[in-house]
C-alpha positions as CSV (number, residue, x, y, z in Angstrom):
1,X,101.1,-67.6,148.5
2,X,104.5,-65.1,148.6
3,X,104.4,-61.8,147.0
4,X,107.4,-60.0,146.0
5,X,106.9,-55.7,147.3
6,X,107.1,-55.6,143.3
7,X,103.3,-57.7,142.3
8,X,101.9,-56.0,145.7
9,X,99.9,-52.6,145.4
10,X,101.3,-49.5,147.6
11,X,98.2,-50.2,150.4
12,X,99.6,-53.9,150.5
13,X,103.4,-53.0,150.4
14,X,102.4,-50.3,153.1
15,X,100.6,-53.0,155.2
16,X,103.1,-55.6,154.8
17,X,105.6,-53.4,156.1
18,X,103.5,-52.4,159.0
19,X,102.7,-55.5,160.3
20,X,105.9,-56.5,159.6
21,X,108.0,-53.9,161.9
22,X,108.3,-54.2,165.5
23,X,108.0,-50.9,167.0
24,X,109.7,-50.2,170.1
25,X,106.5,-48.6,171.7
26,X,103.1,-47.1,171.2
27,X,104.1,-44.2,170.3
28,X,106.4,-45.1,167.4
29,X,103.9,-47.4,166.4
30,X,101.2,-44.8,166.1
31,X,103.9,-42.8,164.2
32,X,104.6,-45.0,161.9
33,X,101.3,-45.7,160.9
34,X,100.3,-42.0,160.6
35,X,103.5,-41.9,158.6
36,X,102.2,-44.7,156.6
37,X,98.8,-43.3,155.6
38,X,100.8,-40.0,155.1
39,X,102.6,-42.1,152.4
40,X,99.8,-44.6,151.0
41,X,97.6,-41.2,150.9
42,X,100.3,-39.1,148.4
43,X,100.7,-42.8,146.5
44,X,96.8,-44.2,146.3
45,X,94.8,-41.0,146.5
46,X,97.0,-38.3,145.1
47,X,96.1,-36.2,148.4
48,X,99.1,-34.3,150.6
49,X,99.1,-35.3,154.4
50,X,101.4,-33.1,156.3
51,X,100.3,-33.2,159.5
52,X,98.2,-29.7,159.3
53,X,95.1,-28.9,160.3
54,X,94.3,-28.6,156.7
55,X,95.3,-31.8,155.6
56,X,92.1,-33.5,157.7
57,X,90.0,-31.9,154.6
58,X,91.6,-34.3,152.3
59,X,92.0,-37.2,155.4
60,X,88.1,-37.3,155.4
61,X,87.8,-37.2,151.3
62,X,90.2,-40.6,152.0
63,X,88.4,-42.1,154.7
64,X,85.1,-41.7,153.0
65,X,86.9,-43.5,149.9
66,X,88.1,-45.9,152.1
67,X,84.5,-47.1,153.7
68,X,83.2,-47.5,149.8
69,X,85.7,-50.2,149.3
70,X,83.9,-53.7,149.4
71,X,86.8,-56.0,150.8
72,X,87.1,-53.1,153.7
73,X,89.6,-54.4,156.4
74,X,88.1,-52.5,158.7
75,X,90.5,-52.8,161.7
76,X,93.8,-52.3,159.6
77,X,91.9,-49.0,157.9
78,X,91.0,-47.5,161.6
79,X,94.3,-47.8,162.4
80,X,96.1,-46.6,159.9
81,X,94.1,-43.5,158.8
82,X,93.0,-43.0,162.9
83,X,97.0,-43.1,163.7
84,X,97.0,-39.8,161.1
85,X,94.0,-38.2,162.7
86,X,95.8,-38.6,166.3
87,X,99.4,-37.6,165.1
88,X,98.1,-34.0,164.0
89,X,96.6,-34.0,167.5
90,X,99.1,-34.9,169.3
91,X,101.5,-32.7,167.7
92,X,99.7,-29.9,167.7
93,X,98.7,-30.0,171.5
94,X,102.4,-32.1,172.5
95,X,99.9,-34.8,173.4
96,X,100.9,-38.2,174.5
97,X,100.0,-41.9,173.4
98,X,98.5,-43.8,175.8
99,X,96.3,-47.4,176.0
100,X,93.4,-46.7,177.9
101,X,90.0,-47.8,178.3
102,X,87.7,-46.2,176.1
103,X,84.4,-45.1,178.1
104,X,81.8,-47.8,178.5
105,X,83.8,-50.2,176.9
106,X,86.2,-53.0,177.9
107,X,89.0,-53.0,176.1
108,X,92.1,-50.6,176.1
109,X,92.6,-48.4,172.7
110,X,95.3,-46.0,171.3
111,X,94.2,-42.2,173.1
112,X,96.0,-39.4,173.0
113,X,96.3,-37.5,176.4
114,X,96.5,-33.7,176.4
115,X,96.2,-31.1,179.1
116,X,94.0,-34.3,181.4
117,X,91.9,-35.1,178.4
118,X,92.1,-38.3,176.6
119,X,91.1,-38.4,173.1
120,X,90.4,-41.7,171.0
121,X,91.0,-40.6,167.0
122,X,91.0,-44.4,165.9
123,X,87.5,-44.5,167.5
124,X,86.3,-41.3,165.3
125,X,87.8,-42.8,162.2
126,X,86.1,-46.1,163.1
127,X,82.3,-44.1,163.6
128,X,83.3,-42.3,160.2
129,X,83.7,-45.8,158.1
130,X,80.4,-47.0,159.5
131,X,78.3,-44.4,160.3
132,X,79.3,-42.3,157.1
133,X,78.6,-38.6,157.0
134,X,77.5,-37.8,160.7
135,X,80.6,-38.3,162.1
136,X,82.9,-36.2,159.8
137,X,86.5,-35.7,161.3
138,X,86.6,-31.6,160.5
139,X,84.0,-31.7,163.2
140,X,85.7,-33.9,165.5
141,X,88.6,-31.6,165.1
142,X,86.5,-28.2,165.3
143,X,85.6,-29.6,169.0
144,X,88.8,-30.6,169.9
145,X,90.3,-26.9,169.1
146,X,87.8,-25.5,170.7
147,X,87.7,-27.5,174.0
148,X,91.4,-27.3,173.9
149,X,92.6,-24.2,173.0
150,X,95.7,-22.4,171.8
151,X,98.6,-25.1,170.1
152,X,101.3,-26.2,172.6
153,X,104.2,-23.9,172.6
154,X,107.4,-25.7,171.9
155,X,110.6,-24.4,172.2
């Protein structure tokens, strides 16, 4: 069945266009999904992502939205709301993305590489759809800050 963008919601206009775009490489992929839940977050949930530290406050107010919702596509979701929790990462710490293998596991997955330490945010955003409160992402980011320090300095 077609849709016109006009009888689709924002998430499934969002999506469509996502899966639609062929990004020249991970990193712009990972942008433009971060970019994406930036936009479906002002549009769906009336919450501002800017890319702050502060914004993850209202990221994990989504996310836990997100995991209540009964036709979950949970791989889609991961990516697009981890992609956010990564970009404010990356650009706070001038990270890079990178496919590596997580630990223990087989496959490679989005990380973002700072100062020698690899970091999987789509793997956080995965433990806090299905394991709920005990994995919130203010905590994940607490640890990060401190294990990692001052911001990059840019120039």
């Amino acid at each position: 069945m077609l849709y016109t963008l006009y009888s689709m919601s924002e998430a499934e206009q969002i999506r469509a266009r996502l899966e639609s775009t062929s990004f020249p490489d991970l990193e712009a992929m990972m942008e433009g999904y971060a970019r994406a839940a930036a936009a479906r977050a002002r549009a769906e949930y009336r919450r501002k992502l800017d890319f702050s530290a502060e914004s993850l406050d209202g990221l994990d107010e989504i996310v836990t939205l997100v995991g209540e919702t009964p036709e979950l596509d949970l791989e889609f979701e991961v990516r697009l709301w981890g992609s956010y929790l990564g970009e404010v990462v990356r650009r706070r710490y001038a990270g890079i993305w990178e496919m590596t293998q997580y630990p223990g596991g087989l496959a490679s997955v989005p990380a973002v590489e700072v100062r020698g330490s690899r970091l999987f945010p789509l793997t956080k955003v995965f433990r806090r759809l299905t394991h709920g409160d005990e994995a919130d992402l203010a905590s994940f980011y607490a640890m990060v800050t401190e294990r990692l320090g001052n911001p990059a300095q840019v120039n």
